[in-house]
MARBA-3410 file (N, C-alpha, C, O; in Angstrom, 1 decimal):
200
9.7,7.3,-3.6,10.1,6.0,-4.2,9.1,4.9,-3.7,8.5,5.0,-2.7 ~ 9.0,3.9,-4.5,7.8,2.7,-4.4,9.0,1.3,-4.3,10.0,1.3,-5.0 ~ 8.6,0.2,-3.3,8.7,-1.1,-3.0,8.2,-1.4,-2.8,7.2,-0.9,-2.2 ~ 8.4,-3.1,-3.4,6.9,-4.0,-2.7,7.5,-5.2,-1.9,7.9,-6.3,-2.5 ~ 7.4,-4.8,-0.3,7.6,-5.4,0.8,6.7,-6.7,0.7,5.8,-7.0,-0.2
7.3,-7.7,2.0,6.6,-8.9,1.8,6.0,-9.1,3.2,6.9,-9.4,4.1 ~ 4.9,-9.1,3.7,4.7,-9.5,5.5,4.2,-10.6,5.0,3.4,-10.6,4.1 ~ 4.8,-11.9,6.1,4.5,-13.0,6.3,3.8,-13.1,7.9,4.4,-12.8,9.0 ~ 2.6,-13.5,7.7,1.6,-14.2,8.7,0.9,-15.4,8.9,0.4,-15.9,7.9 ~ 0.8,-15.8,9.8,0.3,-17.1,10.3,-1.0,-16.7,10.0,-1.2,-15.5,10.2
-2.1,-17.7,9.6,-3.4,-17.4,10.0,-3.8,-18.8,9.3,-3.0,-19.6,8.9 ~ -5.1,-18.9,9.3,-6.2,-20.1,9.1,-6.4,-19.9,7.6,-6.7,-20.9,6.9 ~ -6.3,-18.8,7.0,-7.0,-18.9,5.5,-6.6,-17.9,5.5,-6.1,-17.3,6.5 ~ -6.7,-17.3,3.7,-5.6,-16.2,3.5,-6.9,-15.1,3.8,-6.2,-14.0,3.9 ~ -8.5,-14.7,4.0,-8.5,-13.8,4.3,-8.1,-13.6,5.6,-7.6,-12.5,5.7
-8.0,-14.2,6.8,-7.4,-13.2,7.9,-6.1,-13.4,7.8,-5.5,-13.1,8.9 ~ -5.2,-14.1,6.6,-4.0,-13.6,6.7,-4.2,-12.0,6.2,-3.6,-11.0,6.8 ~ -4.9,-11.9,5.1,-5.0,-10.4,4.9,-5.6,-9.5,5.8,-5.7,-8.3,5.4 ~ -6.0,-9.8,6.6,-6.5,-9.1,7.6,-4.9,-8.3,8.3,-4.5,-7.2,8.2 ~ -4.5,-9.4,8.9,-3.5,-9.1,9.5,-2.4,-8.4,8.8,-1.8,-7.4,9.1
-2.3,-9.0,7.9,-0.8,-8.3,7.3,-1.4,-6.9,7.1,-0.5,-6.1,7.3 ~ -2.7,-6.3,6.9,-3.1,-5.0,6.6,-2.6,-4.1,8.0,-2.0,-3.1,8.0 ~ -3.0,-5.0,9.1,-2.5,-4.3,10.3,-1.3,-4.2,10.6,-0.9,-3.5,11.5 ~ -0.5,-4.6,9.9,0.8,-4.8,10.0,1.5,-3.4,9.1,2.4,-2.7,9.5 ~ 0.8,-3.4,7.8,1.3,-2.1,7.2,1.0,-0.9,7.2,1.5,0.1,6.7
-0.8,-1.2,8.3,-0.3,0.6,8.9,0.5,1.0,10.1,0.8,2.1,10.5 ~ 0.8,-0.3,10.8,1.3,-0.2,11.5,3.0,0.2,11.1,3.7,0.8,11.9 ~ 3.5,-0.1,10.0,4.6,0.6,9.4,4.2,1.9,8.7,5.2,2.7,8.6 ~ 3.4,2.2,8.2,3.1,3.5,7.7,2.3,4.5,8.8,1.6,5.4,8.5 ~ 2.7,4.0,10.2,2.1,5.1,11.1,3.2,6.3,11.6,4.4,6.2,12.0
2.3,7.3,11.4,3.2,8.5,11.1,4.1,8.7,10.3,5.0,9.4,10.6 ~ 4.0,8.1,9.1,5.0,8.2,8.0,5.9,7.8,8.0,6.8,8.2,7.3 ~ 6.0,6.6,8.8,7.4,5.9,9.6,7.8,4.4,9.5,7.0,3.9,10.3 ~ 8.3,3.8,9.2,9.4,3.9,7.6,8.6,4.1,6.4,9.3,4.5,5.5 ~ 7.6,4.0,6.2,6.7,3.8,5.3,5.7,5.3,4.8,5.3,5.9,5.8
5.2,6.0,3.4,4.3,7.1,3.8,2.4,6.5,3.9,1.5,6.9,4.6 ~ 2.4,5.7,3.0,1.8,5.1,2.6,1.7,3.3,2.0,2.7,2.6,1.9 ~ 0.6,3.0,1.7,0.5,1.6,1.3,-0.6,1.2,0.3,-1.6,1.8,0.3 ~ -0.3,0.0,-0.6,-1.7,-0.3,-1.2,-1.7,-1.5,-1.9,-1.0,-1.5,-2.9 ~ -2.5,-2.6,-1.5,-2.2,-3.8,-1.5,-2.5,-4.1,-2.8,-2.7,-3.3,-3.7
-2.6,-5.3,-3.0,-2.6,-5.9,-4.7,-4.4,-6.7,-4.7,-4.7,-7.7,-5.3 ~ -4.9,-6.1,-4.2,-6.2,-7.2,-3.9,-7.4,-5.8,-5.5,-8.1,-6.5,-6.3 ~ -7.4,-5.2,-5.6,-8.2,-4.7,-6.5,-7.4,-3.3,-7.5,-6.4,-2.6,-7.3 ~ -8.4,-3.3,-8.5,-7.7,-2.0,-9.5,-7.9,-0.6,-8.6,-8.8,-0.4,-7.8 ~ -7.0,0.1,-9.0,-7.5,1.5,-8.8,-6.3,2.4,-8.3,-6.2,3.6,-8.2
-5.2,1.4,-7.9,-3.9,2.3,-6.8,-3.3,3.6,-7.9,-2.4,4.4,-7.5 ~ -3.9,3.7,-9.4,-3.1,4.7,-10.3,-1.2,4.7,-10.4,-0.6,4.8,-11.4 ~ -0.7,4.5,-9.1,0.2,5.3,-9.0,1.0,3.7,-7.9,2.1,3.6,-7.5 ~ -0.1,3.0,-7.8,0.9,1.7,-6.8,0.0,0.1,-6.9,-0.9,-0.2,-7.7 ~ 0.4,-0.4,-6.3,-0.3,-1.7,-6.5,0.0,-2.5,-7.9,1.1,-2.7,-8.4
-1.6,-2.9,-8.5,-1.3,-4.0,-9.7,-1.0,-2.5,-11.0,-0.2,-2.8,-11.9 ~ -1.6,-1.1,-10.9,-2.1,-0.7,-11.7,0.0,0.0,-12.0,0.3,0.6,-13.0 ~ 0.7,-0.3,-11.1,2.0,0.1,-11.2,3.1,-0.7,-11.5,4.2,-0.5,-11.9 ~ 2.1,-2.4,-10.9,3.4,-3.3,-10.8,3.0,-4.4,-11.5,3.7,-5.5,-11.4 ~ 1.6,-4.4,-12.3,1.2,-5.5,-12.7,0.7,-6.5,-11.8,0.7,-6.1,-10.6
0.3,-7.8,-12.2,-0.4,-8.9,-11.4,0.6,-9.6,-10.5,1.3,-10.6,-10.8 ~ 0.5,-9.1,-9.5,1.2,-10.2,-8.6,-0.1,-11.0,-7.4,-1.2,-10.5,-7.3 ~ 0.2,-11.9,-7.0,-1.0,-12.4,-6.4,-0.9,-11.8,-4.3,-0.2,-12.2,-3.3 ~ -1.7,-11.1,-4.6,-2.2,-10.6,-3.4,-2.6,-11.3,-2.0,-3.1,-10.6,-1.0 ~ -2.3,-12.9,-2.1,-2.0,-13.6,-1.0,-2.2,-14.8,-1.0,-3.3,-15.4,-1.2
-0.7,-15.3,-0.7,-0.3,-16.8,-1.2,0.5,-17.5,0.1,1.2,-16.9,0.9 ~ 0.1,-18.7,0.1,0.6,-19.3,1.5,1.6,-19.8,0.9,1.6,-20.2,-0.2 ~ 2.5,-19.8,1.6,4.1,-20.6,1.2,4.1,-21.5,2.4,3.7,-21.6,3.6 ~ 5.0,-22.4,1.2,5.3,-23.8,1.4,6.6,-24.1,2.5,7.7,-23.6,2.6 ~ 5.8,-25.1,3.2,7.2,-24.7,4.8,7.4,-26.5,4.8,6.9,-27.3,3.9
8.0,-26.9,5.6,8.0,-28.3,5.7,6.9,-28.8,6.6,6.3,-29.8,6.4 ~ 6.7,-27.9,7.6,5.2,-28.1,8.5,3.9,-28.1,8.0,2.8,-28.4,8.6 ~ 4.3,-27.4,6.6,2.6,-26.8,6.3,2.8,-26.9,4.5,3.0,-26.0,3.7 ~ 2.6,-28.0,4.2,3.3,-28.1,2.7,1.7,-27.2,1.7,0.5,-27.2,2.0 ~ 2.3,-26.7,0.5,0.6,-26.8,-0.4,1.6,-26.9,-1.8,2.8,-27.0,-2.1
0.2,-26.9,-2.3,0.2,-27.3,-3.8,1.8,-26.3,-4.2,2.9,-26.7,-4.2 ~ 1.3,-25.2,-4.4,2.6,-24.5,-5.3,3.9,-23.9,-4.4,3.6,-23.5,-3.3 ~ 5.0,-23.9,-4.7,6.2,-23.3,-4.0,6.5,-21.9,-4.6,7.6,-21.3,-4.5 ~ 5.0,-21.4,-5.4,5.5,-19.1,-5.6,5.5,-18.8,-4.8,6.2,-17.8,-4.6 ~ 4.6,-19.5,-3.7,5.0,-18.4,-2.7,5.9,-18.5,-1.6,6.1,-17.5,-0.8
6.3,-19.4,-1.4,7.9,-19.6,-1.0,9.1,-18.5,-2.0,10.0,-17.7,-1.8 ~ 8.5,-18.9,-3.2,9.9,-18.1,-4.4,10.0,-16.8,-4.1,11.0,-16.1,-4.0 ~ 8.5,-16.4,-3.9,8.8,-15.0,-3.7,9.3,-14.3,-2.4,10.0,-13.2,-2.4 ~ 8.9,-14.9,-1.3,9.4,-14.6,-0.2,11.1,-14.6,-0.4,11.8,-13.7,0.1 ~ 12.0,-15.9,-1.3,13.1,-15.5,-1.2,13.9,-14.4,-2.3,15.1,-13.9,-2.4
12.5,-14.4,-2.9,13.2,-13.1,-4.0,13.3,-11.8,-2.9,14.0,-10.8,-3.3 ~ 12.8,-11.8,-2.0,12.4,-10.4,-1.1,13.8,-10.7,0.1,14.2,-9.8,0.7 ~ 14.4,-12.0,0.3,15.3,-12.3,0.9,16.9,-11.8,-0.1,17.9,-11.3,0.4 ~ 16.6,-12.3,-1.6,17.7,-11.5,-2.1,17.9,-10.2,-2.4,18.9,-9.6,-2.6 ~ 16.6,-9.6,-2.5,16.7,-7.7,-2.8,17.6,-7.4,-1.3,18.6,-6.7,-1.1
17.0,-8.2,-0.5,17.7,-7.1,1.1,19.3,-7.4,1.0,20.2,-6.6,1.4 ~ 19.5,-9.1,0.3,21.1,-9.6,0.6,22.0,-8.3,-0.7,23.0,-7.6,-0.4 ~ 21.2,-8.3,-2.0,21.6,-6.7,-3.0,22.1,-5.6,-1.9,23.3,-5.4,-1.6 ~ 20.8,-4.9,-1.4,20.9,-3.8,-1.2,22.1,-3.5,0.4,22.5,-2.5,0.8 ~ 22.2,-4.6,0.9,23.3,-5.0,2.3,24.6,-4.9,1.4,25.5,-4.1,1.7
24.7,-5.8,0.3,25.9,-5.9,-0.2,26.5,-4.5,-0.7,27.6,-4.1,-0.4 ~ 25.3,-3.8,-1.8,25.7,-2.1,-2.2,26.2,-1.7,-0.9,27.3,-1.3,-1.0 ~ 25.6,-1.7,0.2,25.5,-0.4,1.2,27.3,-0.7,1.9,28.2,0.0,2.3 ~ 27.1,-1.7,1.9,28.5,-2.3,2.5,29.5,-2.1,1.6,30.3,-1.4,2.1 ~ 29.8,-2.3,0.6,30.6,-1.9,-0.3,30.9,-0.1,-0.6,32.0,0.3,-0.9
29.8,0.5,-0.5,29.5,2.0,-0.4,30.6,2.5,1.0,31.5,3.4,0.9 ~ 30.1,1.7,2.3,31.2,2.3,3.3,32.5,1.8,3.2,33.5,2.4,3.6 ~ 32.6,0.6,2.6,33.9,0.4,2.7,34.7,1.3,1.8,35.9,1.7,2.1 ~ 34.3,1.6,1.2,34.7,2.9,-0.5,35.0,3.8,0.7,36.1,3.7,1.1 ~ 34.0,4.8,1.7,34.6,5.7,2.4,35.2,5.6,3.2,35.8,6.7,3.6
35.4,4.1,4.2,36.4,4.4,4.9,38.1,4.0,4.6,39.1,4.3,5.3 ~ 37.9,3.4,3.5,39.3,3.6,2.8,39.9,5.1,2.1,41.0,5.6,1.8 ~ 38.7,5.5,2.0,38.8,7.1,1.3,39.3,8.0,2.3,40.3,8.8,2.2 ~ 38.4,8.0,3.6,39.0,8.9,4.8,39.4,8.2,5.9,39.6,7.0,6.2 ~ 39.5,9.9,6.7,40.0,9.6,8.4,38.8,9.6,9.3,37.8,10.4,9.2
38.9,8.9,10.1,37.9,9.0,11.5,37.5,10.2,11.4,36.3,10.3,11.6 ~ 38.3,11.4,11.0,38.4,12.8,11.5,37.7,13.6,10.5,37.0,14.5,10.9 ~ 37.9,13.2,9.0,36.9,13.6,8.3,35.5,12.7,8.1,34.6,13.3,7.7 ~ 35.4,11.8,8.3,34.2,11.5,8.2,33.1,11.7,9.4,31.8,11.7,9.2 ~ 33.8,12.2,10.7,33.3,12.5,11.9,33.0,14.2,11.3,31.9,14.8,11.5
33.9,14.8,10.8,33.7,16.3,10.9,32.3,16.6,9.7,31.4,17.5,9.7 ~ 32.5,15.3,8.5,32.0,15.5,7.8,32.9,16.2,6.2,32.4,16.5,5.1 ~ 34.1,16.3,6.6,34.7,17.0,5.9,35.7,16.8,5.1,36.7,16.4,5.6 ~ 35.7,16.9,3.9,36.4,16.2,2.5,38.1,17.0,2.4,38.6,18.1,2.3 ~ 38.5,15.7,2.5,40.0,16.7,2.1,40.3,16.5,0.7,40.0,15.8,-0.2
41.0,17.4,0.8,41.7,18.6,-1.0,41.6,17.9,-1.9,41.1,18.1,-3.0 ~ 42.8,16.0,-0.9,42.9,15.7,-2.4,42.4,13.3,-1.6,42.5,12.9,-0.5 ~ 42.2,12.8,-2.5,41.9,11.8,-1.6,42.8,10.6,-3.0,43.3,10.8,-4.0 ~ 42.5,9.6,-2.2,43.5,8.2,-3.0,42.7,7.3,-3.4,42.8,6.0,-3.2 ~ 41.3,8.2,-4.3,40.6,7.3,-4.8,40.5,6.5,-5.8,39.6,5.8,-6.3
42.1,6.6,-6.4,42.6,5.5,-7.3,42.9,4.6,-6.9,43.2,3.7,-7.6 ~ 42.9,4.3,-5.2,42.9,3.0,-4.6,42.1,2.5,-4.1,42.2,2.0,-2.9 ~ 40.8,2.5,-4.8,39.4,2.2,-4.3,38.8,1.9,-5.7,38.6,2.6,-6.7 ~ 38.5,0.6,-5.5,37.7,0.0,-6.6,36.4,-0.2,-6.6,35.7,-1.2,-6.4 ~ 36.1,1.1,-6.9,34.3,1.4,-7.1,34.3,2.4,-8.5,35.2,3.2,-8.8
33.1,2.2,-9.1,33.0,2.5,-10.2,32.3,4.2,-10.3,31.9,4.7,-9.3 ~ 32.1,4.7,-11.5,31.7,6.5,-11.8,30.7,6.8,-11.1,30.6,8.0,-10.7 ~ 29.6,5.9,-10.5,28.4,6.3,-9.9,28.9,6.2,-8.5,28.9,7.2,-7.9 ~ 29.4,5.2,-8.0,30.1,5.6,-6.6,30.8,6.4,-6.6,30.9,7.0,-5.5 ~ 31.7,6.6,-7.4,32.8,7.8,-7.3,32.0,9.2,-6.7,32.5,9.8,-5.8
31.1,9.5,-7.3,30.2,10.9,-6.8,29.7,10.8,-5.7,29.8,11.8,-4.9 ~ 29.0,9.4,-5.4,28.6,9.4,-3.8,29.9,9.6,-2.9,30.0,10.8,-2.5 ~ 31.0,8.8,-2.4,32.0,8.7,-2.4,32.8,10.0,-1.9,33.2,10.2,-0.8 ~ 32.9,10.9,-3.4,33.3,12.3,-3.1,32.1,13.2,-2.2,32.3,14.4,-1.8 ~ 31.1,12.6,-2.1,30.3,13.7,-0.8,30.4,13.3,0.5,29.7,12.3,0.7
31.0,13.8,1.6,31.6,13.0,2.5,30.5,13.1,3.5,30.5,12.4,4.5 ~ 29.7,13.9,3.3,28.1,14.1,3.8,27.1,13.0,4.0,26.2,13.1,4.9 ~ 27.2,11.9,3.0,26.8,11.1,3.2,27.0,9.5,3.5,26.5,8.4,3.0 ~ 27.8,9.8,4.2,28.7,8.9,4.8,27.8,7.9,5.9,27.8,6.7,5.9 ~ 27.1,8.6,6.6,26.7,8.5,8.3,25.1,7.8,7.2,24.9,6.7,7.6
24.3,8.2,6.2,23.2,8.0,5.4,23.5,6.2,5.3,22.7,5.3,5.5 ~ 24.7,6.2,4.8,24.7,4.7,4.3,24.9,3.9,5.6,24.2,2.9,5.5 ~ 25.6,3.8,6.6,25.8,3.7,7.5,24.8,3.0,8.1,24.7,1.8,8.4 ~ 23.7,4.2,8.3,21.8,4.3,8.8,21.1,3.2,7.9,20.3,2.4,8.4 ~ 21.4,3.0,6.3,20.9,1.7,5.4,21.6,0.6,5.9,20.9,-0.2,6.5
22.7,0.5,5.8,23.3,-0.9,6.7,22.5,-1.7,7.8,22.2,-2.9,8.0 ~ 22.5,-0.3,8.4,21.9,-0.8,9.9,20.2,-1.1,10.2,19.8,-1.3,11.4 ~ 19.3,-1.0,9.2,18.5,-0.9,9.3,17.4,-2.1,9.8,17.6,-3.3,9.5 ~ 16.4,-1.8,10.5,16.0,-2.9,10.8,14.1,-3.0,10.1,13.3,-4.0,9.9 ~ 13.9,-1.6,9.8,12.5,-1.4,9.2,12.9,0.1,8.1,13.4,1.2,8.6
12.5,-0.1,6.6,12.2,0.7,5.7,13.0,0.2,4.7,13.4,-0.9,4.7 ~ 13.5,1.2,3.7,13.8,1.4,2.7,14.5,0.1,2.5,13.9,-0.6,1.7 ~ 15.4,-0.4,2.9,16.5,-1.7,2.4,16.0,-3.3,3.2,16.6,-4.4,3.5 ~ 14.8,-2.9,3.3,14.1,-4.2,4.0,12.8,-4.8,3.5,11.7,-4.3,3.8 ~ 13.0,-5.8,2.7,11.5,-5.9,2.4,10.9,-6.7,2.9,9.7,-6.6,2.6
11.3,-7.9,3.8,10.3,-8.8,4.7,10.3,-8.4,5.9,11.2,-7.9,6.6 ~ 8.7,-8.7,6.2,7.9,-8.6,7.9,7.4,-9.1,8.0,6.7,-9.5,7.1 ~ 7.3,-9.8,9.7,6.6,-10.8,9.9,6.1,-10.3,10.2,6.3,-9.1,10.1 ~ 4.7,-10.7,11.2,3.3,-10.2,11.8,3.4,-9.3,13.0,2.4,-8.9,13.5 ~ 4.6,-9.1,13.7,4.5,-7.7,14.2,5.0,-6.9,13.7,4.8,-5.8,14.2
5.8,-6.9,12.6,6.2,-5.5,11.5,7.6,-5.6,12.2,7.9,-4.5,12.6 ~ 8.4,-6.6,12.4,9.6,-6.5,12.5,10.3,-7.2,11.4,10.1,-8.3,11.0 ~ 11.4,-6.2,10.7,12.3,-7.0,9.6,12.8,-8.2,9.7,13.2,-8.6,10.8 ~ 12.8,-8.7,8.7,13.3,-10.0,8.6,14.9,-9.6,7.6,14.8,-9.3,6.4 ~ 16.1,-9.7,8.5,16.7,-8.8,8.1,17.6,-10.1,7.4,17.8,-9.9,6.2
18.0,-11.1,7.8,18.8,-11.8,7.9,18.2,-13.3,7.6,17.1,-13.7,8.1 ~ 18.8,-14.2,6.7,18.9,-15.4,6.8,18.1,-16.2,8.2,17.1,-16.8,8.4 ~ 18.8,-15.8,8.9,18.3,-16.7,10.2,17.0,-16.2,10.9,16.2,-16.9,11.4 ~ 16.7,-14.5,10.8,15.0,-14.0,11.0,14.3,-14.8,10.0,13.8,-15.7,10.6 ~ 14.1,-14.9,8.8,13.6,-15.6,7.7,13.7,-17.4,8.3,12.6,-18.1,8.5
14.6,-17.9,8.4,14.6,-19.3,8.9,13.7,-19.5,10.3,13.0,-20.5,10.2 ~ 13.6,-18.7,11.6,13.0,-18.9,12.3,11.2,-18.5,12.2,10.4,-18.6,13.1 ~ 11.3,-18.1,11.3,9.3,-17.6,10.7,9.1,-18.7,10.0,8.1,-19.4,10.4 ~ 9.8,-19.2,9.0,9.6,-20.3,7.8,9.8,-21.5,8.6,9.4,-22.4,7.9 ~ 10.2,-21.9,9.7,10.3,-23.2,10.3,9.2,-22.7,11.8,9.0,-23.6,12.7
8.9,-21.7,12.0,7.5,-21.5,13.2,8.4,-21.9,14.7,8.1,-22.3,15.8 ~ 9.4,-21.6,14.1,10.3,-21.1,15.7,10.5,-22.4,16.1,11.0,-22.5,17.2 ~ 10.3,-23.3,15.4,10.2,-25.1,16.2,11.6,-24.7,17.1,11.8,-24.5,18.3 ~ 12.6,-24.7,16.0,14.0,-25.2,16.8,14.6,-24.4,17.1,15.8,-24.7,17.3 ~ 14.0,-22.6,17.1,15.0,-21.8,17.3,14.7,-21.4,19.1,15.2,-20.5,19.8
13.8,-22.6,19.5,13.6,-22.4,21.3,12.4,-21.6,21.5,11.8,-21.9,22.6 ~ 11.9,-20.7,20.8,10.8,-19.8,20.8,9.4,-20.5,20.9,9.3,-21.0,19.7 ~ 8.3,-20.9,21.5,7.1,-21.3,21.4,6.4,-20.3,20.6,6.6,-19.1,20.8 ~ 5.8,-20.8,19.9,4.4,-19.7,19.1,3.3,-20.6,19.2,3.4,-21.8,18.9 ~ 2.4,-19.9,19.5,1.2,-20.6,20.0,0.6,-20.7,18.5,-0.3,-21.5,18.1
1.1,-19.5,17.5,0.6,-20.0,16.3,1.1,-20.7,15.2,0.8,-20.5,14.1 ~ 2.2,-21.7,15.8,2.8,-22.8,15.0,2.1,-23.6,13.9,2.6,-23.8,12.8 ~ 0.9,-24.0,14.3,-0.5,-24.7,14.0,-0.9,-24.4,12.7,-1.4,-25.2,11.9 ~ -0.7,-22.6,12.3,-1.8,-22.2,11.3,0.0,-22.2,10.0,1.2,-22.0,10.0 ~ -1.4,-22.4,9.1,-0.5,-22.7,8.0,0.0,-20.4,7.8,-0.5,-19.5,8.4
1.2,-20.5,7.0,2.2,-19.4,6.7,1.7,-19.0,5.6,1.2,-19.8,4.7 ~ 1.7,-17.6,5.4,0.9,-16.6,4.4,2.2,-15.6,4.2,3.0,-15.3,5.1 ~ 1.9,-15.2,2.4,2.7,-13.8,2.6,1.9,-13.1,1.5,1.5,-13.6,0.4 ~ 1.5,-11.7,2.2,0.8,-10.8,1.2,1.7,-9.6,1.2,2.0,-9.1,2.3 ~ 2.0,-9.1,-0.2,2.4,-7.9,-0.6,2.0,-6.7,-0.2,0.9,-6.5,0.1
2.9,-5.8,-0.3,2.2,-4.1,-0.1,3.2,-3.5,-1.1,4.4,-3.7,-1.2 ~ 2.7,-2.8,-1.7,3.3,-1.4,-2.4,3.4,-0.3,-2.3,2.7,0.4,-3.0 ~ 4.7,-0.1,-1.2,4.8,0.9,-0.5,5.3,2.2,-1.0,5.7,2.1,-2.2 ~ 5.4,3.0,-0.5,5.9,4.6,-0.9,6.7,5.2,0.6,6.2,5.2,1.7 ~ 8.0,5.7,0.3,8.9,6.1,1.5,9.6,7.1,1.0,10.4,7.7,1.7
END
């Protein structure tokens, strides 16, 4: 399966923001781990990922902070479009366990093991969850998406390849740590976010 994650970096100009953010995504795709691969939006040729998959998205755009204002606010928009895919896919995954732990016991979901008959008429999830739901195997799966802090249900990273999981990870990159107590020595350099289109 293909996503296209967002790493936000600090730098002087967008090429060594692309510099960096590149290091950043093999650094997620080392050892196949959250990531198998990657392939940025900067030229044709990905067949199978990038522009030639996902069309023209712009391959690296500084967003607009209150410290570091520019001309256009896309690339602010898009950083929060990649803020609401994770708030989507938190809300599914959360809704998903709540469906099974109203469905079972500590005892079957620990064993793994579905009983005969369950009270899934008192659970308001629809035909496609109903099947997830009835496999009690995958219980501990969704659990592991909830909790995640890098892959599949995360699409922002900041410049050491840590998710930006939450509102408030996102608020202290976008405001350069001023007031969350953190010094960054690279407060200074205006904020970049370049794309990858990943495979996991």
């Amino acid at each position: 399966m293909h996503m296209v994650i967002r790493v936000l970096v600090y730098a002087e100009d967008a090429e060594e923001a692309m510099g960096i953010a590149r290091g950043v995504a093999d650094e997620l795709c080392e050892n196949q781990e959250p990531f198998d691969y990657w392939t940025d939006f900067m030229e044709e040729g990905g067949v199978v990922a990038g522009k030639d998959r996902r069309g023209e998205i712009l391959a690296v755009q500084q967003v607009y902070t209150r410290r570091h204002k520019c001309e256009s606010r896309a690339g602010l928009k898009f950083v929060m479009d990649g803020m609401k895919a994770i708030k989507r896919e938190f809300n599914q995954n959360l809704k998903t366990v709540r469906a099974y732990l109203t469905t079972y016991g500590d005892e079957e979901l620990f064993k793994e093991k579905k009983r005969k008959s369950t009270n899934l008429d008192q659970v308001e999830i629809d035909a496609n969850e109903l099947s997830i739901v009835n496999n009690v195997s995958m219980f501990r799966y969704y659990c592991h998406c909830l909790g995640q802090y890098r892959g599949s249900e995360i699409w922002l990273y900041d410049q050491e390849g840590s998710g930006l999981r939450t509102p408030f990870d996102l608020w202290r990159v976008l405001e350069h740590n001023e007031r969350s107590g953190i010094a960054d020595p690279r407060s200074d350099m205006p904020l970049w976010v370049i794309p990858f289109d990943v495979h996991f």
